[in-house]
C-alpha positions as CSV (number, residue, x, y, z in Angstrom):
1,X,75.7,83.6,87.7
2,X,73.4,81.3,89.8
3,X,73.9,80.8,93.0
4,X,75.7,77.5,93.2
5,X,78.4,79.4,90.6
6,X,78.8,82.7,93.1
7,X,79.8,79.9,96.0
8,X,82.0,78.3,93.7
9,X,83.5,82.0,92.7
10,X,83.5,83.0,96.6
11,X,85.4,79.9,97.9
12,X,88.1,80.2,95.2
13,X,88.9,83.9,96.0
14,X,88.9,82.6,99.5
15,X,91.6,80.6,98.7
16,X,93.9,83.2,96.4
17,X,93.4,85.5,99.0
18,X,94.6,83.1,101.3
19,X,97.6,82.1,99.0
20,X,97.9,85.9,98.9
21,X,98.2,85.9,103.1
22,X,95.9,88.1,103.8
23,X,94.1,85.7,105.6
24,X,91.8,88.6,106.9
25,X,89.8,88.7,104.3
26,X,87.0,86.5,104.2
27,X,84.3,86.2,102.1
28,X,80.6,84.8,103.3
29,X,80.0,81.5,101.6
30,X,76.5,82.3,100.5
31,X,76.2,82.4,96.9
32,X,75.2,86.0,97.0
33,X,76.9,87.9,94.8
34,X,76.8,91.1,96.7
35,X,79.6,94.5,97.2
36,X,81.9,92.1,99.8
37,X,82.4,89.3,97.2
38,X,82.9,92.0,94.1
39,X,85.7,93.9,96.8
40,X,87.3,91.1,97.4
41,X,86.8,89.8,93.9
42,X,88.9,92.5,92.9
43,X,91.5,92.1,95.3
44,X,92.1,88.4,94.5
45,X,92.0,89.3,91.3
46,X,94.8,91.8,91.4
47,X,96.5,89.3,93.1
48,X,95.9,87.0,89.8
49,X,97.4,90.0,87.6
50,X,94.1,90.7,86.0
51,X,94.2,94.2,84.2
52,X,93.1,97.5,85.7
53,X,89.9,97.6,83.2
54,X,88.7,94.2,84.5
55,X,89.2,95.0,87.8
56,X,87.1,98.1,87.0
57,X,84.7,95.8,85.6
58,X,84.4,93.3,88.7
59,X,83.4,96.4,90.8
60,X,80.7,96.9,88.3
61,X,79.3,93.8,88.7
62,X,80.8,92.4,85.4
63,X,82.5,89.1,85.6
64,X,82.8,87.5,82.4
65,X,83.1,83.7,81.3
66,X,87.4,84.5,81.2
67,X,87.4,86.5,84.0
68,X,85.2,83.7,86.1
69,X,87.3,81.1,84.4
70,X,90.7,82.9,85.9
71,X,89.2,83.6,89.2
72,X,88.1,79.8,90.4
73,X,91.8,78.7,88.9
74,X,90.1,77.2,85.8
75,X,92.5,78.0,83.2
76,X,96.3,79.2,83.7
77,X,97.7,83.1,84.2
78,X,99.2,84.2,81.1
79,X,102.1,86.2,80.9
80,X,100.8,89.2,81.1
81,X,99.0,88.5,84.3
82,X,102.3,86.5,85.8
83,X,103.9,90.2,85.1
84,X,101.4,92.6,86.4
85,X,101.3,89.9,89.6
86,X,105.0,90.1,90.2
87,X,105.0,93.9,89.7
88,X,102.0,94.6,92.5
89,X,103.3,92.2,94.8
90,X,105.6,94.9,96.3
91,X,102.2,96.5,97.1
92,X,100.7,93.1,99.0
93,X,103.5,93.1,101.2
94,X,103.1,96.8,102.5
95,X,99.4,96.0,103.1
96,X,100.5,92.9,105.0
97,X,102.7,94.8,107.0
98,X,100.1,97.4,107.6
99,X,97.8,95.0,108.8
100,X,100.4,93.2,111.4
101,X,101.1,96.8,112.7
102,X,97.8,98.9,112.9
103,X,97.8,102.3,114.3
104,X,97.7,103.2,118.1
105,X,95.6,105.5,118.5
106,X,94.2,106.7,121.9
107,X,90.4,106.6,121.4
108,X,90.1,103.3,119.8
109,X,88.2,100.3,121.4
110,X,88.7,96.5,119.7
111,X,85.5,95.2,118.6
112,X,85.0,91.7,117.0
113,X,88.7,91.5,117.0
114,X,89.0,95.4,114.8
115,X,90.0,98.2,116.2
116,X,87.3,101.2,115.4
117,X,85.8,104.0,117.3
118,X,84.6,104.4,120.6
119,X,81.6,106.0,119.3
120,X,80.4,103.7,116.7
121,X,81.8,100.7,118.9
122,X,78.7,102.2,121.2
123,X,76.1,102.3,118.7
124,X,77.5,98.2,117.4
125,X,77.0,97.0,120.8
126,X,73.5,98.7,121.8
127,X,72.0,97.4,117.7
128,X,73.4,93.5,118.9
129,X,72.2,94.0,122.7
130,X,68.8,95.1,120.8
131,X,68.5,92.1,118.8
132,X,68.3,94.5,115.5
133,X,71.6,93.6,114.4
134,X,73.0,90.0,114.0
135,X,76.2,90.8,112.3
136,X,80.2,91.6,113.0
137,X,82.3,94.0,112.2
138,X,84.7,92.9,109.2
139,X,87.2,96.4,108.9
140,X,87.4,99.3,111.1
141,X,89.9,101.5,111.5
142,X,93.0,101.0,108.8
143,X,95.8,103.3,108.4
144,X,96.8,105.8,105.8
145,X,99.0,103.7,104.4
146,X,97.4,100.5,104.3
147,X,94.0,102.4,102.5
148,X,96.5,103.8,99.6
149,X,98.2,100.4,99.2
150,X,94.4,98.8,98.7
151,X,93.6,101.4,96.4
152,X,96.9,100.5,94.6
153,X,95.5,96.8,94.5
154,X,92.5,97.4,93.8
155,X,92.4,100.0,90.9
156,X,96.1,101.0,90.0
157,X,96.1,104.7,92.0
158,X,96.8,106.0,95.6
159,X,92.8,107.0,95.5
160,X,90.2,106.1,93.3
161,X,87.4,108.9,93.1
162,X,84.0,107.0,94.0
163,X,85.7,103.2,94.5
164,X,88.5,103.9,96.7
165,X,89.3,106.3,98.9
166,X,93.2,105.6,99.5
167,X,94.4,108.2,102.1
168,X,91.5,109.8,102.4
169,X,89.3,107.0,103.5
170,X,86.9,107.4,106.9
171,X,88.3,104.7,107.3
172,X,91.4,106.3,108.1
173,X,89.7,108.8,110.6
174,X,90.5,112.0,108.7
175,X,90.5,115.0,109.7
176,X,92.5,114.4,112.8
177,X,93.5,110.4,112.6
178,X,92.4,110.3,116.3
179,X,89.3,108.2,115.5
180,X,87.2,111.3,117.9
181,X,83.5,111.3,117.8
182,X,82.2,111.0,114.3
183,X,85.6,110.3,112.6
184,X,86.3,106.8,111.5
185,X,83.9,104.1,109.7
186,X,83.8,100.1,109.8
187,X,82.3,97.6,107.2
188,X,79.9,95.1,108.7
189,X,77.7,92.1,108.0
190,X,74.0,92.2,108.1
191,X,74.2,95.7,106.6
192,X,70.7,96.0,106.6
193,X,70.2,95.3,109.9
194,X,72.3,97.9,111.5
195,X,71.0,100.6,109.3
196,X,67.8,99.5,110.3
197,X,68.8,100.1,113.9
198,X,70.7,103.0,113.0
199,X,67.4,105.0,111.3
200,X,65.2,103.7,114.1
201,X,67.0,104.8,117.0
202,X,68.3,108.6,114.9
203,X,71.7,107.0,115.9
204,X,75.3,108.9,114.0
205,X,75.8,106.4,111.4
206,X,74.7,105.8,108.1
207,X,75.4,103.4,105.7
208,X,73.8,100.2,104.3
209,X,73.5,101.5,101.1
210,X,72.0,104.6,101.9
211,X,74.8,106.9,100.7
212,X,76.9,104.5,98.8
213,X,75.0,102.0,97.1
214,X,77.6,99.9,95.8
215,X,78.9,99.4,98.9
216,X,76.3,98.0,101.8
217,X,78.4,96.8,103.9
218,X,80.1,100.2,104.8
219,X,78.8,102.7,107.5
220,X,80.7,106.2,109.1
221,X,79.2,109.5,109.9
222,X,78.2,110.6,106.9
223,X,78.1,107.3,105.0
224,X,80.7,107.9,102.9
C-alpha cells in the first residue's frame, strides 16, 4: 500500500475503534504503515469479526485487497463476521471496563495521562527534558485482566506466545504487580528516539526494536 492508502486504512480503524468505544486507541495519521497501525489493525478488525488466521496475517504485515476492503468499511460484514463479532463482544466490554478501572497500585506515577512506573516515568521525562525524545506515552501499565482480554481480541487465546502476552505481559508488572523498579513497560511514539536516549545515556530500558522487532513502539526492562 502507498501511503495515501495506509491514511485511508488508519483513519477508518480510527473510526471502528471508535464505534468499538475504545476511544483510547489512536492511531497516528501518517500513512506509515508501521507495528501501531498493524496492533490496532488487528483489534478493529476483531471488532469487524475477521477470522483468527487474518488477524494472524495483519500482524504479519499482510493485508489483502478483502481484508483492506473490510477494514475502510468498503464492502459489508458477512455472516460469518456479524457472528464471530457478536460472539467477542463479551470480550470488548471487559476490556472497556478494565480500562475505566485501572489498577491502584502504590508506586505508579501518571504520565501523558497513563499510569506506568516511577522508574521509567524518570527516564521519559529526563529523554523529553534532553530534547532526544519528542514522543508520548500511548500504554503503560494495564491490568492482568485487561492484557488477557486483548490477547482474546487480538488472536483468540488468554496469551499468544511471541504476539501477545495476556497475563503475563510487562505490561502487567509481573513478578510482583507493584510496578517496583524494573517491573512494568509502556508503548511510546518516536520509538526511535527514546531508544536513542536510552543507549546513549546506558539508561534501564530497552525497546525500539531492539528486542522485539515487530513491535517498536514498546520498551520495559528487558525489552520484552
Amino acid at each position: 500500500m502507498d501511503a495515501q492508502h495506509v491514511r485511508t486504512l488508519q483513519r477508518e480503524i480510527d473510526r471502528t475503534l471508535g464505534n468499538a468505544e475504545l476511544d483510547w486507541l489512536k492511531v497516528p495519521i501518517d500513512g506509515k504503515r508501521g507495528p501501531l497501525t498493524l496492533k490496532h489493525a488487528r483489534i478493529a478488525g476483531s471488532w469487524q469479526g475477521l477470522s483468527k488466521e487474518r488477524l494472524i496475517r495483519i500482524s504479519d504485515g499482510k493485508i489483502d485487497p478483502n481484508t483492506f476492503a473490510t477494514l475502510t468499511h468498503r464492502i459489508p460484514l458477512t455472516k460469518a463476521q456479524t457472528d464471530r463479532h457478536e460472539a467477542r463482544e463479551k470480550h470488548f466490554k471487559h476490556l472497556r471496563y478494565a480500562h475505566a478501572h485501572p489498577p491502584q497500585i502504590e508506586g505508579l506515577v501518571t504520565f501523558d495521562g497513563h499510569q506506568v512506573p516511577a522508574w521509567i516515568a524518570h527516564i521519559l521525562q529526563a529523554a523529553r527534558d534532553a530534547g532526544v525524545w519528542h514522543g508520548s506515552v500511548i500504554s503503560g501499565v494495564r491490568s492482568p485482566e485487561y492484557s488477557e482480554h486483548l490477547c482474546l481480541i487480538m488472536c483468540g487465546a488468554p496469551t499468544c506466545p511471541g504476539r501477545c502476552g495476556g497475563r503475563y505481559s510487562n505490561h502487567a508488572c509481573p513478578p510482583s504487580g507493584k510496578g517496583v523498579e524494573y517491573e512494568g513497560a509502556v508503548d511510546v511514539t518516536d520509538p526511535a528516539g527514546l531508544r536513542s536516549y536510552c543507549s546513549s545515556h546506558n539508561e534501564p530500558l530497552r525497546g525500539g526494536g531492539e528486542v522485539l522487532p515487530a513491535d517498536l513502539n514498546h520498551f520495559s526492562h528487558e525489552g520484552n
